[in-house]
C-alpha positions in Angstrom: 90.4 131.8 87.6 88.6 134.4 85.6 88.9 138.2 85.3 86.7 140.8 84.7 86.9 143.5 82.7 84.9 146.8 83.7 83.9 148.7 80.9 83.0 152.4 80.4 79.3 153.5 79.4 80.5 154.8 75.7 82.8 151.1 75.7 79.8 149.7 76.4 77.3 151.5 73.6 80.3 151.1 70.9 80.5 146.7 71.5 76.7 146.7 71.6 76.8 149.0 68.1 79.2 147.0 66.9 77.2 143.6 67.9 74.2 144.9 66.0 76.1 145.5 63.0 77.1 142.3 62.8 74.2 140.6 63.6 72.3 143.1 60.8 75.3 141.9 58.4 74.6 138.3 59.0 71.2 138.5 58.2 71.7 140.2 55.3 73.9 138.3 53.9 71.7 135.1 55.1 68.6 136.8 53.0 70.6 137.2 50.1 71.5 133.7 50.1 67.8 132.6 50.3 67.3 134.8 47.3 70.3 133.2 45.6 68.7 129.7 46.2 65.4 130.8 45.0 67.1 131.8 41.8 69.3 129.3 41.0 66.7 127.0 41.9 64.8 128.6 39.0 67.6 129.0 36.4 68.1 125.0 36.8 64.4 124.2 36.3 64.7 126.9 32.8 67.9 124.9 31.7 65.9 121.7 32.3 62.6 122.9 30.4 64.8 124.6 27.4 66.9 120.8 27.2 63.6 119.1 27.0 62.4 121.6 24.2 65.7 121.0 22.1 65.7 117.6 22.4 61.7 117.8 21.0 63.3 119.9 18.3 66.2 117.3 17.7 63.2 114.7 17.0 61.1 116.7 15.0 64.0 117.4 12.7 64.8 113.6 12.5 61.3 112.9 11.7 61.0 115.3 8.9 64.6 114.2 7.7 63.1 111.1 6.8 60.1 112.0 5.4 62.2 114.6 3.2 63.8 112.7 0.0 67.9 113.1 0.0 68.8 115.7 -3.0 72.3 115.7 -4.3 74.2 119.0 -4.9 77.1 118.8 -7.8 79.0 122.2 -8.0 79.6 122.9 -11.7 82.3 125.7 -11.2 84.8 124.6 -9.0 87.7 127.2 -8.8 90.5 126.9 -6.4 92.2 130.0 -5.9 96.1 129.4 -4.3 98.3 132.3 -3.4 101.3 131.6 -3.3 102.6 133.0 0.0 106.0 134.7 0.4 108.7 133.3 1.6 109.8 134.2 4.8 113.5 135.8 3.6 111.2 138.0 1.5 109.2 138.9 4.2 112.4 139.9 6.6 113.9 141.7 3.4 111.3 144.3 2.9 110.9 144.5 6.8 114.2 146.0 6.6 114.0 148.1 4.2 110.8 149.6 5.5 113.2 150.1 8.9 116.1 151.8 7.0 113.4 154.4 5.3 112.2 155.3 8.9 115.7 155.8 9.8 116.4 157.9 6.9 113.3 159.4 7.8 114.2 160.7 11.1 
């Protein structure tokens, strides 16, 4: 069994309205997705080209690593500098006293 519905001429103007909105919507949307393609299409072949150059440059280096002779670096002045940090019952000790000025303060 099927019903029909009679609609009004301004019911009918506002579903075809709405219908072209959508429609526009959809195409839009399916434009911008074309676009996104496109792009990402082009970032992977830049990522591809830039991973071929690096790994030319990786080469390059290893090459001239070789042909370079190996130099050894001795450090005359070696200081070490230790601080001694404080303990942590010295910390919480002049955490409270800084807290009993601010109340004194106040």
């Amino acid at each position: 069994m099927i019903e029909y519905v009679k609609l009004g001429h301004s019911e009918q103007i506002y579903g075809k309205k709405n219908l072209l909105y959508g429609q526009m919507e959809l195409l839009t949307i399916i434009k911008r997705y074309q676009e996104y393609k496109k792009l990402r299409k082009k970032e992977l072949a830049l990522k591809n080209q830039l991973r071929k150059k690096v790994n030319e440059m990786q080469q390059e280096m290893k090459s001239l690593d070789k042909l370079f002779p190996t130099v050894k670096h001795e450090s005359y002045h070696t200081r070490t500098i230790k601080k001694t940090p404080k303990k942590r019952d010295e910390l919480d000790l002049e955490i409270e006293e800084i807290r009993t000025k601010l109340k004194a303060l106040q």
